[in-house]
C-alpha positions in Angstrom: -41.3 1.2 27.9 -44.7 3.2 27.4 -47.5 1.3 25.8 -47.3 4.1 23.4 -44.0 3.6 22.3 -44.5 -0.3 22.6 -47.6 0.3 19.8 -45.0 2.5 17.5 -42.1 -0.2 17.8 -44.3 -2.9 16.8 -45.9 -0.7 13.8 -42.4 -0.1 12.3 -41.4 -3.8 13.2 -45.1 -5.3 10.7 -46.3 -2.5 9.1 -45.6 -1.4 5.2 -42.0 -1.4 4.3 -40.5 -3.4 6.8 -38.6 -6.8 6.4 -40.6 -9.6 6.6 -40.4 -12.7 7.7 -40.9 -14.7 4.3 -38.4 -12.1 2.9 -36.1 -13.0 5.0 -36.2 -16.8 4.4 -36.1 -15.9 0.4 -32.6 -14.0 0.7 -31.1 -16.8 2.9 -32.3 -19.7 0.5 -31.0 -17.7 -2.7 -27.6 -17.6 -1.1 -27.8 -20.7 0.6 -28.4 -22.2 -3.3 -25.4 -20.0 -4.7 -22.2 -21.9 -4.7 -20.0 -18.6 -6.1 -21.4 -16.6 -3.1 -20.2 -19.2 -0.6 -16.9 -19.2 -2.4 -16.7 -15.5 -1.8 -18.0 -15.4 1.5 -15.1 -18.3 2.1 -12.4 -15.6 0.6 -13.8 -12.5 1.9 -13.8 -14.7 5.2 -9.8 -14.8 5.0 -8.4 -12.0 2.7 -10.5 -9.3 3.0 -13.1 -8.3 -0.3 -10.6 -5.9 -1.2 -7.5 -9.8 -2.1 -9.9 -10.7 -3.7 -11.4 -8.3 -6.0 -8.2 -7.0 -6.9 -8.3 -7.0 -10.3 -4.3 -8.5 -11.3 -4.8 -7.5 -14.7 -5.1 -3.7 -14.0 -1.4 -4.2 -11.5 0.2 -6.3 -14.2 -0.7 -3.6 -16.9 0.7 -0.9 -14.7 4.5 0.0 -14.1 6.6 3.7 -12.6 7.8 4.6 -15.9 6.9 7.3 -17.2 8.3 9.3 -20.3 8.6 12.9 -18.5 9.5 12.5 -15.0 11.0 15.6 -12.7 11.4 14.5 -9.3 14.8 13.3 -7.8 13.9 13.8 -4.3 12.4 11.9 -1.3 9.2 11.9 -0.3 8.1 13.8 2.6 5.1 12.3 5.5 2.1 14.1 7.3 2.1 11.8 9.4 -0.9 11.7 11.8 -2.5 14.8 10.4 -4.4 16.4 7.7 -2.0 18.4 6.2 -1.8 17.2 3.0 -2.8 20.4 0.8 0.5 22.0 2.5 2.5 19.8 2.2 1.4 19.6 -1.2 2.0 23.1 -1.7 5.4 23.5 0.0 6.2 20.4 -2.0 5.6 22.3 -5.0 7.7 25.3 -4.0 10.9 23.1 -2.8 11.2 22.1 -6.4 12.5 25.7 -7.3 14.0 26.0 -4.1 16.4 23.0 -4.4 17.7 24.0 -7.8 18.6 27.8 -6.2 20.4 26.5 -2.9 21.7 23.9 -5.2 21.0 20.9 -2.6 19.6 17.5 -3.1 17.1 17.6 -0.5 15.6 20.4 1.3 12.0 20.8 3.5 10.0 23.8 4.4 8.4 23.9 7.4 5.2 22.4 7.8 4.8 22.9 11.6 5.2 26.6 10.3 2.4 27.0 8.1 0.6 24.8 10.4 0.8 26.8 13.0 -0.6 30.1 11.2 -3.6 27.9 9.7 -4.8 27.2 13.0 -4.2 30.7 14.0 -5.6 32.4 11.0 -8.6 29.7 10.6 -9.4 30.0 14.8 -10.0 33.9 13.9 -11.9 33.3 10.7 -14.3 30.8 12.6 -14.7 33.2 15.4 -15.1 36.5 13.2 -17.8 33.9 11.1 -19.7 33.7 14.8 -20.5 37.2 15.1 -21.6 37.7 11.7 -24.1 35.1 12.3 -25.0 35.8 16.1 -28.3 36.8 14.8 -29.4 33.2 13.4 -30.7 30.3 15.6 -28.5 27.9 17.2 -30.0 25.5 14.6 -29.6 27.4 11.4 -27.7 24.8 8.9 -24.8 27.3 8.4 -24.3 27.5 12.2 -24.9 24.2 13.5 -22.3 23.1 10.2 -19.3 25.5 11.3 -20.1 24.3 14.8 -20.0 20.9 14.4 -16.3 20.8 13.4 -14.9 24.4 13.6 -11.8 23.7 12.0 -9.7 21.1 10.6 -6.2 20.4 9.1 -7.4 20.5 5.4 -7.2 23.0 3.6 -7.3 24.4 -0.4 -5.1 26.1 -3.0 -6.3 29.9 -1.9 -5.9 29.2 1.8 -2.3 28.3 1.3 -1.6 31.2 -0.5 -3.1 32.9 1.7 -0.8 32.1 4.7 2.3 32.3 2.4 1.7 35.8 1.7 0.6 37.1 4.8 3.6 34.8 6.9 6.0 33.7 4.6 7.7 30.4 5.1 10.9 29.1 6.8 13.2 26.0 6.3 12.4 23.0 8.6 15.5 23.5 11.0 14.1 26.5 12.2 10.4 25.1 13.0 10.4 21.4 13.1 8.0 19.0 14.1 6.6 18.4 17.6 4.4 15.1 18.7 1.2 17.6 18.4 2.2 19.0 14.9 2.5 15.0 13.6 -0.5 13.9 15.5 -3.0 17.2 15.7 -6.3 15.0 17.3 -5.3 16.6 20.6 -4.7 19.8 20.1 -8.0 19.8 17.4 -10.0 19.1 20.6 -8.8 21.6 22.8 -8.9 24.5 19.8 -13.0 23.3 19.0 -13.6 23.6 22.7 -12.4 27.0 23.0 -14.1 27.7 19.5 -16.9 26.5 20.7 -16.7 28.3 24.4 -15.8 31.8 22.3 -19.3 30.9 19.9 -20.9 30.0 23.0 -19.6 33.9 24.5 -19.9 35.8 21.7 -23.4 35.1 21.2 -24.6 35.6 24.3 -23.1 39.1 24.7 -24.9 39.9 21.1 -28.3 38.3 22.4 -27.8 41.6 25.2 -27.0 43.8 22.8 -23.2 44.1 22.3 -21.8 45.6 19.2 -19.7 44.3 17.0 -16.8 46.1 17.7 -17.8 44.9 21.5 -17.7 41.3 20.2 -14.5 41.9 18.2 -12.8 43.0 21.3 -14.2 39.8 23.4 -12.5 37.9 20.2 -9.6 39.2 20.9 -9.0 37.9 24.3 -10.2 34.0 23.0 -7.2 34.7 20.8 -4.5 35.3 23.1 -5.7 32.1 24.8 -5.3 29.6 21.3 -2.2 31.5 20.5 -0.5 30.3 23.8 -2.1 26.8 23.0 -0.6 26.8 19.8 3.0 27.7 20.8 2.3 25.2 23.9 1.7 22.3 21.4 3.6 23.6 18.4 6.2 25.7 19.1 6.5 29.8 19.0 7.5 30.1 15.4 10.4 33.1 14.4 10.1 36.0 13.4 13.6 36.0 11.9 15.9 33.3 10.4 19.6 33.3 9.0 19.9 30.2 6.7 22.8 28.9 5.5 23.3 25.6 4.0 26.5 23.8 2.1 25.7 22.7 -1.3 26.0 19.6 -3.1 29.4 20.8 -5.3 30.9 21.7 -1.1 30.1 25.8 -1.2 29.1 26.8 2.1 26.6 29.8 1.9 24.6 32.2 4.4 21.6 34.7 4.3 21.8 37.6 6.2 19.2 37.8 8.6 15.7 37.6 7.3 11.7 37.7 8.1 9.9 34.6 6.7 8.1 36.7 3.9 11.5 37.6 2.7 12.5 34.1 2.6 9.6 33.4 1.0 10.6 36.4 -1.3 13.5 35.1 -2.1 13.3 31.1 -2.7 9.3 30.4 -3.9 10.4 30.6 -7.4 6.5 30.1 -8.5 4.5 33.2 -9.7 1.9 32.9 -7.2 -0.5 35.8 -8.1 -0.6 33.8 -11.7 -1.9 30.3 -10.3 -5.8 29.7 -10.1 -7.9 26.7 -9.2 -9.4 24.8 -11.8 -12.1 21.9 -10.6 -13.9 19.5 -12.8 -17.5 19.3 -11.0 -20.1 17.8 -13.7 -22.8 18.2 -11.8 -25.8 19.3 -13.8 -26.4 22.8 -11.4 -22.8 23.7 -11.7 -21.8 24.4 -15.8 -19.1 24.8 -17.2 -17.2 27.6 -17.7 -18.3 29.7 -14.4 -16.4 30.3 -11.1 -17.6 29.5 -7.9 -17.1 29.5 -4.0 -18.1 27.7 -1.0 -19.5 29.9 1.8 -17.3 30.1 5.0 -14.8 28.6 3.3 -11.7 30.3 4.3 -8.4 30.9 7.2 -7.6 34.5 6.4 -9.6 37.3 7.4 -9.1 40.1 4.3 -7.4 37.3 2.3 -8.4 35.9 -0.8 -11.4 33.8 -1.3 -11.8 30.4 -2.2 -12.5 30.6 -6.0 -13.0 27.7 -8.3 -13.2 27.7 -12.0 -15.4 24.8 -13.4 -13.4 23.4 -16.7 -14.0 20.1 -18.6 -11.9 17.2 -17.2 -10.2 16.5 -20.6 -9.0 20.5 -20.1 -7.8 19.6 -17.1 -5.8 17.0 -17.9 -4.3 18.7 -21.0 -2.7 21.7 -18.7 -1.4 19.5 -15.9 -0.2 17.4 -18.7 1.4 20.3 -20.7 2.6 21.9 -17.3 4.5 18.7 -16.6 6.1 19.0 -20.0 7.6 22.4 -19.1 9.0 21.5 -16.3 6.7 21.9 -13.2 5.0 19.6 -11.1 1.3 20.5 -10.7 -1.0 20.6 -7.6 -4.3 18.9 -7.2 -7.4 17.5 -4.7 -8.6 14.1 -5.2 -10.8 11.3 -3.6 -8.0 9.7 -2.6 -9.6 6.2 -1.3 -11.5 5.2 -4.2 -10.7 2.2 -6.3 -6.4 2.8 -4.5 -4.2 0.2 -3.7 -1.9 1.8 -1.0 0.6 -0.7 -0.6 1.2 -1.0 -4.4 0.9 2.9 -5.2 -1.7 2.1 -7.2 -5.2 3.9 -8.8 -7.2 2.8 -11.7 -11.1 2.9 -11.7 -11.4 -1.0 -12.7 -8.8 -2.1 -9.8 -11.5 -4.2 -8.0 -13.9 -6.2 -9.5 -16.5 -5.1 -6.8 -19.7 -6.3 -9.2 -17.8 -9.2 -9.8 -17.3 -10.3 -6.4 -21.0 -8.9 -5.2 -23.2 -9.7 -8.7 -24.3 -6.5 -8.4 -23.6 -3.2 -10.3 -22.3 -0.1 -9.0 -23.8 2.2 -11.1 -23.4 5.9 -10.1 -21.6 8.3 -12.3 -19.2 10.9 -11.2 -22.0 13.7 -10.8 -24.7 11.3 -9.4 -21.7 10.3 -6.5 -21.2 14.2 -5.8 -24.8 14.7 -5.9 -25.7 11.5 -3.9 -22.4 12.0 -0.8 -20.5 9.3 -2.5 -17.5 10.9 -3.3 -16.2 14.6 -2.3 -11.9 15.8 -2.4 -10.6 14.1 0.5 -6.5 14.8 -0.3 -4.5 17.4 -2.2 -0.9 15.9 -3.5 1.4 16.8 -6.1 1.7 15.4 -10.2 5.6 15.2 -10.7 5.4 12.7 -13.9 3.4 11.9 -17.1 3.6 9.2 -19.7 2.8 10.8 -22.8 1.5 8.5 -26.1 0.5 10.2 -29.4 -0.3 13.1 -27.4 -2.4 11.9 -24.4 -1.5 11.0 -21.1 -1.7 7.1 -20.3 -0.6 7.5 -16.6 0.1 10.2 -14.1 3.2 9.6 -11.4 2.1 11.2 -8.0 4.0 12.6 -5.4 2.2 11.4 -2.1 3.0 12.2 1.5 2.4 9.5 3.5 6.2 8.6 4.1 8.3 5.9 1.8 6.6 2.6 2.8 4.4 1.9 -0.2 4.2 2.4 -4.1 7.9 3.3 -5.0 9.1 4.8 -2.0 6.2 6.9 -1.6 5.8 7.4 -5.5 2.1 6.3 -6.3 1.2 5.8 -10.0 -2.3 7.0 -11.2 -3.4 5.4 -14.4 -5.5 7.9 -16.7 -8.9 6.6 -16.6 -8.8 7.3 -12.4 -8.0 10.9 -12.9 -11.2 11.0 -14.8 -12.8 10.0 -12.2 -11.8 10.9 -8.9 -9.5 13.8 -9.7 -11.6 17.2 -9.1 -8.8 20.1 -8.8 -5.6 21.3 -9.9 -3.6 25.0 -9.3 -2.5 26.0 -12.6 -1.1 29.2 -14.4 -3.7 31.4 -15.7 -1.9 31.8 -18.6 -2.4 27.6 -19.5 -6.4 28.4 -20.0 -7.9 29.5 -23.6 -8.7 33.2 -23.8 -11.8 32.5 -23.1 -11.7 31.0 -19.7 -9.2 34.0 -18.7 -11.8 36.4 -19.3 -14.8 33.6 -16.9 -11.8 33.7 -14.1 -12.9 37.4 -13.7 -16.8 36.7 -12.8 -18.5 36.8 -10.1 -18.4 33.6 -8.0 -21.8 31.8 -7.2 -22.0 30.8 -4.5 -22.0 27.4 -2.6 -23.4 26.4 0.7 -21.1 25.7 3.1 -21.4 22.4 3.5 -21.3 21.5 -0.1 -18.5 18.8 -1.9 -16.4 21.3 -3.5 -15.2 22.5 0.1 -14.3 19.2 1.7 -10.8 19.0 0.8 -10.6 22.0 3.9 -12.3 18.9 6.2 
């Protein structure tokens, strides 16, 4: 070590605003002196913080009934994987899908829309490099799409947007593969090409390639992540013929068919009518006006990402009210605040964390957006409500994380939680007051790219 660098180690080790020694010896003879913290340290020691600041009033409060229920199906698992927007969303369209085949159980394929994500999303991030091959290597935006090119996650509009452009198919016809139920692997390999093609793309600009010189380069990194894709997840069809016996004994069949007309014929849903709705209190983002998140996307030429910022109260009243007419409802959540996983379990008071610390944990929703505390970190599906005197007192959730906690994969969500840590649902248009019809057809602003309201697509 330098005697420069020896002088700057022992400055930050004495100078202003380090530790010192005497403030050291305080904070051990303070807990030394507190017999509750020993006890805690004793428990935490054992159990974990989480035993013992569950709060067994909340879980002895809380029960799976509810007094509008709709599912009667099984649960379905992501497994290894970040899927969880998809398979919220195919969730969502096997409800109407059972009740048309007339089966009990039924699964789209996941592997399917997987596959075209990672497609879709490897051309969106490469198409994203040459429109910023002019910025530094180290411009935020760059060094952000960079750092993780894609991931599994994904939003409401960029599921849409693969169902429209490739339709969908039954399970049997694309099922899973190790690399579709654990996707670290093949996520490597497709950021190192990403990151190779960024690496090509820019350099070629840099000597004066046009874009259609760059888009032609592009093409070729394609054909390589397509052959990795069908390599770890199989080639998906072009055309299917389904058939299926139902649960009164009929045997039926389809004539042949692409995957959009499958998709034609059992997504019962009226797609072009659903729109995202987010709750985001944060004092630069009122009420009442859509936004987007920049590079937020799969589909180049499909929709955008649009949000459209609504009270949370709002947003409970039309999930509820969409329960009530029959349809389970889509949403993004921080999914590993204040959750008991083996129980099934949400409620914002479940652990007494000041209790157990004796210290307060003060930050409001908007303060923990604004301050990286809390961002959308799961989408999953609302298939109950308990309704009294007109408000909802608990929320029954369709997870998919398989059938070993809550009630065989059933989580229950207590009211005050949704306030809290629920930021997004996909709802019909026609559930919003005339008034926020009419905002749904502004302009977006604009979001950075690395901003909270995109995370649920990391």
């Amino acid at each position: 070590m330098s005697i420069e660098s020896t002088s700057r180690t022992t400055e930050t080790t004495t100078g202003a605003g380090a530790i010192s020694s005497e403030q050291l010896g305080e904070m051990r003879a303070a807990f030394d002196a507190n017999r509750g913290w020993h006890n805690a340290q004793n428990a935490v020691a054992q159990v974990g913080a989480d035993d013992v600041a569950l709060n067994r009033s909340v879980v002895n409060a809380t029960d799976h009934t509810f007094s509008h229920l709709l599912d009667d199906w099984a649960v379905t698992n992501q497994k290894m994987t970040g899927r969880c927007w998809m398979f919220a969303g195919l969730n969502l369209f096997r409800v109407g899908a059972l009740a048309k085949m007339g089966l009990k159980e039924f699964e789209f394929s996941q592997a399917y829309t997987l596959f075209y994500d990672k497609l879709e999303r490897s051309n969106y991030v490469l198409e994203a490099m040459i429109e910023l091959a002019d910025r530094p290597l180290d411009d935020r935006t760059v060094a952000f799409l960079l750092e993780r090119p894609l991931e599994d996650g994904g939003q409401w509009n960029m599921f849409v947007n693969l169902v429209r452009k490739h339709g969908v198919v039954p399970k049997a016809f694309m099922p899973e593969t190790e690399s579709s139920s654990n996707t670290r692997r093949l996520n490597s390999i497709l950021w190192y090409k990403l990151r190779e093609g960024a690496r090509t793309l820019r350099e070629r600009r840099a000597m004066g390639a046009s874009v259609d010189d760059l888009r032609e380069a592009k093409a070729a990194m394609m054909a390589d992540i397509h052959r990795i894709l069908c390599i770890h997840l199989g080639t998906p069809p072009d055309e299917i013929q389904w058939q299926w016996t139902d649960t009164d004994g009929n045997f039926h069949r389809d004539e042949p068919t692409t995957p959009q007309q499958f998709a034609e014929t059992y997504i019962t849903i009226p797609l072009d009518e659903y729109v995202c709705l987010v709750h985001d209190p944060r004092r630069t983002s009122p009420l009442g006006r859509t936004y987007t998140v920049d590079y937020l996307g799969n589909v180049v030429g499909g929709e955008i990402v649009t949000y459209l910022n609504v009270d949370a109260d709002l947003m409970k009243s039309i999930a509820r009210q969409t329960i009530v007419d029959g349809e389970p409802v889509w949403f993004g959540c921080d999914v590993g605040k204040m959750m008991r996983r083996d129980l099934g379990l949400w409620d914002r008071e479940l652990f007494e964390y000041d209790a157990l610390y004796e210290t307060s944990f003060s930050l409001d929703k908007a303060e923990r957006l604004d301050y990286h505390e809390t961002l959308m970190t799961h989408a999953m599906l609302f298939t109950g409500v308990d309704v009294v005197d007109g408000t909802s007192r608990r929320w029954r959730v369709e997870n998919s994380w398989g059938d070993e906690n809550g009630q065989k994969g059933f989580f229950v969500m207590n009211d005050n939680w949704f306030s809290e840590y629920t930021f997004e649902i996909a709802a019909r248009r026609s559930y919003l007051p005339a008034e926020l019809q009419e905002a749904l057809d502004q302009e977006p602003i604009v979001l950075p790219a690395w901003d909270p309201m995109g995370a649920l697509a990391k």
